[in-house]
C-alpha positions as CSV (number, residue, x, y, z in Angstrom):
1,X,21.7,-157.7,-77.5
2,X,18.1,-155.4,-77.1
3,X,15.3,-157.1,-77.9
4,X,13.2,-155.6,-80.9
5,X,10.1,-153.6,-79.7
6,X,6.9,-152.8,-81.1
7,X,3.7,-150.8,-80.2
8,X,0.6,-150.4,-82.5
9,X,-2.3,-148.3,-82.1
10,X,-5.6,-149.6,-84.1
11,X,-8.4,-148.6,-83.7
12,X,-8.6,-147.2,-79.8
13,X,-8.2,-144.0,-77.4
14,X,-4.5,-144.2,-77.1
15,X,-5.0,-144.6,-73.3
16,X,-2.8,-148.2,-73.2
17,X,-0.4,-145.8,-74.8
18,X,-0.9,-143.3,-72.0
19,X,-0.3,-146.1,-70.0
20,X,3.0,-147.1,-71.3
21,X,4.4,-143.7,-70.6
22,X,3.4,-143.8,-67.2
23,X,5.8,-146.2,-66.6
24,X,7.8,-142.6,-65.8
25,X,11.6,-143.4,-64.7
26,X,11.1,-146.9,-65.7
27,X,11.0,-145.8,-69.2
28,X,15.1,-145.1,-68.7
29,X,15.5,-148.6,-67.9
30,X,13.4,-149.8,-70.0
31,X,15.9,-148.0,-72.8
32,X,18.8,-150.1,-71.9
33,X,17.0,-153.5,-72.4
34,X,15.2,-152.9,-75.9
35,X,15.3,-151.0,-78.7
36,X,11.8,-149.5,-79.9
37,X,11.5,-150.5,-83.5
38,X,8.1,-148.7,-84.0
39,X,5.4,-147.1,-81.6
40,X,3.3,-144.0,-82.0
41,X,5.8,-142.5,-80.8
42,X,8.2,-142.5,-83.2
43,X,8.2,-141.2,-86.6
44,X,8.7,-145.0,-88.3
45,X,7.3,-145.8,-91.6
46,X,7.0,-149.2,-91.9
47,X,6.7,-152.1,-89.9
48,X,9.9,-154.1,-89.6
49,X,10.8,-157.8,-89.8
50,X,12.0,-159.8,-86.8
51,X,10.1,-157.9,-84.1
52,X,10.3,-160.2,-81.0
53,X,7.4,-158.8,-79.3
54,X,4.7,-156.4,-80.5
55,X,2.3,-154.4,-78.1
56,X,-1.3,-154.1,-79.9
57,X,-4.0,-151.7,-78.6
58,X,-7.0,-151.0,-79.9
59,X,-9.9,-153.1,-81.8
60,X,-9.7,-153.5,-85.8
61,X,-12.3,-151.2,-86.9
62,X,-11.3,-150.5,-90.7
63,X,-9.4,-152.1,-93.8
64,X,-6.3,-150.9,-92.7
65,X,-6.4,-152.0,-89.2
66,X,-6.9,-155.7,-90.6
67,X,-3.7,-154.8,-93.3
68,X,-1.5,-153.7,-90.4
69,X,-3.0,-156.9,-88.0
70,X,-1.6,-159.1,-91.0
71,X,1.6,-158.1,-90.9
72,X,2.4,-157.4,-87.3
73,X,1.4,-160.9,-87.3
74,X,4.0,-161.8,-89.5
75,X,6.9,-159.9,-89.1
76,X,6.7,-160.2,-84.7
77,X,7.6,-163.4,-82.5
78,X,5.3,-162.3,-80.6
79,X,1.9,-161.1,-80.1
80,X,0.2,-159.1,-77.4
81,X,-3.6,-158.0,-77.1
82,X,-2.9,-154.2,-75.4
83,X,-5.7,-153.0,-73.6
84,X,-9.3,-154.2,-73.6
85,X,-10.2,-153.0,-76.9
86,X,-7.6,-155.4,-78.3
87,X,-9.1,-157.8,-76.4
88,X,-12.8,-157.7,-76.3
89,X,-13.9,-154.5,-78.8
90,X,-14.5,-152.6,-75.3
91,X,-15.6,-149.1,-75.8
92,X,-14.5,-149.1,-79.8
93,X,-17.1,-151.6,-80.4
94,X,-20.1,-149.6,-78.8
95,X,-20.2,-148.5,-82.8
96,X,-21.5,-151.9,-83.4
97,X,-25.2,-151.2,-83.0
98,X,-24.8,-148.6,-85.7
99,X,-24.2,-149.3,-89.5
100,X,-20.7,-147.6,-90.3
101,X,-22.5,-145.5,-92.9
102,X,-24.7,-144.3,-89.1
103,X,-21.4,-143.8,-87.8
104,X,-19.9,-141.3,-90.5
105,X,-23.0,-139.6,-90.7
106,X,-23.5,-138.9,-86.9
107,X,-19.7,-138.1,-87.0
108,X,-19.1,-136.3,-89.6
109,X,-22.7,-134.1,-91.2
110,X,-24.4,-134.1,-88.1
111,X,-22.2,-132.9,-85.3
112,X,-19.7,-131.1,-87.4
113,X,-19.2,-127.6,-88.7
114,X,-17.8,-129.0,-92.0
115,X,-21.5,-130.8,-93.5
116,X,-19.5,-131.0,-96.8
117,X,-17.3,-133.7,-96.3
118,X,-17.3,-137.8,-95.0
119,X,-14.2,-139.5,-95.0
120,X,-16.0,-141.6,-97.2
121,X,-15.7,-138.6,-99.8
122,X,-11.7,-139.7,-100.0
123,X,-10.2,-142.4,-101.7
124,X,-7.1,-142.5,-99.8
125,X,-8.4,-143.1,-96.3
126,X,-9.3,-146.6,-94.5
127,X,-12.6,-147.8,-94.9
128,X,-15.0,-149.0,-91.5
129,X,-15.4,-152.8,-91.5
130,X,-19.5,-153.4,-90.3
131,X,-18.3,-153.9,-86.9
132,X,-15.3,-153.1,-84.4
133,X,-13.7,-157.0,-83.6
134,X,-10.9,-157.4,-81.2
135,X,-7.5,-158.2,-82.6
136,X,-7.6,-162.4,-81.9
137,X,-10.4,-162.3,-84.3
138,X,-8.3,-161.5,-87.3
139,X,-5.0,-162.8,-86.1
140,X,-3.2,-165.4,-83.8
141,X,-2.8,-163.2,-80.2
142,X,-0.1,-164.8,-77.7
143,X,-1.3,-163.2,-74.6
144,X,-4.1,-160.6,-73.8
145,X,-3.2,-157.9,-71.1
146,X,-6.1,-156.9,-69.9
147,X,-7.5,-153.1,-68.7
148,X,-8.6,-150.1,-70.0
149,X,-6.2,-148.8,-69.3
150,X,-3.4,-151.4,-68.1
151,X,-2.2,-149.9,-65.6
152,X,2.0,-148.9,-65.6
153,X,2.7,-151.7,-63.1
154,X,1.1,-154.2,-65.1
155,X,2.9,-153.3,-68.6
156,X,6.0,-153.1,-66.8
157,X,5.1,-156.8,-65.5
158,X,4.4,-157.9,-68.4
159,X,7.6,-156.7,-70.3
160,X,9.9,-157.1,-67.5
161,X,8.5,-161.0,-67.8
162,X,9.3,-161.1,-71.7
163,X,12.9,-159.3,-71.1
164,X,13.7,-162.6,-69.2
165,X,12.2,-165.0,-71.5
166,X,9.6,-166.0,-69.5
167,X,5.4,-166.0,-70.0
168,X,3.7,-163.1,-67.4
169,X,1.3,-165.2,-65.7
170,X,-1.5,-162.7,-63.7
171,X,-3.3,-166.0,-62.5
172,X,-5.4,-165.5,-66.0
173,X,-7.0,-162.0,-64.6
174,X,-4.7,-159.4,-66.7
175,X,-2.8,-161.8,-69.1
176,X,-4.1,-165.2,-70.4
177,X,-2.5,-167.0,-73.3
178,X,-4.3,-167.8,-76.6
């Protein structure tokens, strides 16, 4: 039987994502051991129950990333830090010297053609938390793969490891356990 899948993309670049699809011809393989459950890169909805390993890049930056931290938690076995912004804040936190309100005004009135508008102005989209947190804050994280990117080799390491039941171990460089 596949294994369920998942990948999330928070509050990041989508370079861990990148990442994952440089695994090339490995992504073939890769098909006949698991079956992709949701990822940016498929058109999935919702985030289904009895996920036995979830992928998580990016920090939690707004109320929705904390929503969608919750229940990844929840409905996966197991959880992986993807990528250093998962795991430290890394680049997404360098907003955290600025108030979010300095953030969606530098954004949004003062380097854009459209001075009109703030996402602010919409009731329907996520709100910034005060700072950008990495993803262990908000939830338990089983394991922290490290990079910014990771690189290929080490995602496929790393899933390869979980295919066969076992922890990755990088000697606590790439991948320590929380």
């Amino acid at each position: 039987m596949k294994l369920k899948v998942a990948t999330a993309w928070l509050g990041g670049c989508s370079g861990c994502h990148m990442s994952f699809l440089d695994l090339d011809e490995r992504l073939i393989e890769l098909a006949d051991k698991i079956e992709l459950v949701h990822s940016p890169f498929a058109d999935i909805k919702s985030f289904p129950e009895n996920v036995d390993f979830t992928l998580v890049e990016g920090a939690i930056t707004n109320n929705e990333n904390i929503e969608m931290a919750h229940i990844i938690r929840k409905r996966s076995k197991f959880v992986i830090s993807f990528g250093d912004c998962a795991v430290t804040g890394n680049v997404t936190a360098l907003r955290n010297f600025f108030s979010p309100e300095e953030v969606i005004t530098r954004s949004y009135i003062e380097l854009s053609s459209n001075k009109n508008k703030t996402p602010n102005d919409y009731s329907n989209l996520a709100q910034l938390i005060p700072t950008a947190r990495p993803l262990h804050e908000f939830i338990k994280v089983d394991a922290f793969l490290h990079g910014c990117p990771p690189t290929a080799d080490q995602i496929w390491f790393a899933i390869s490891e979980l295919l066969e039941g076992r922890l990755p171990e990088f000697q606590n460089i790439f991948l320590r356990y929380g």
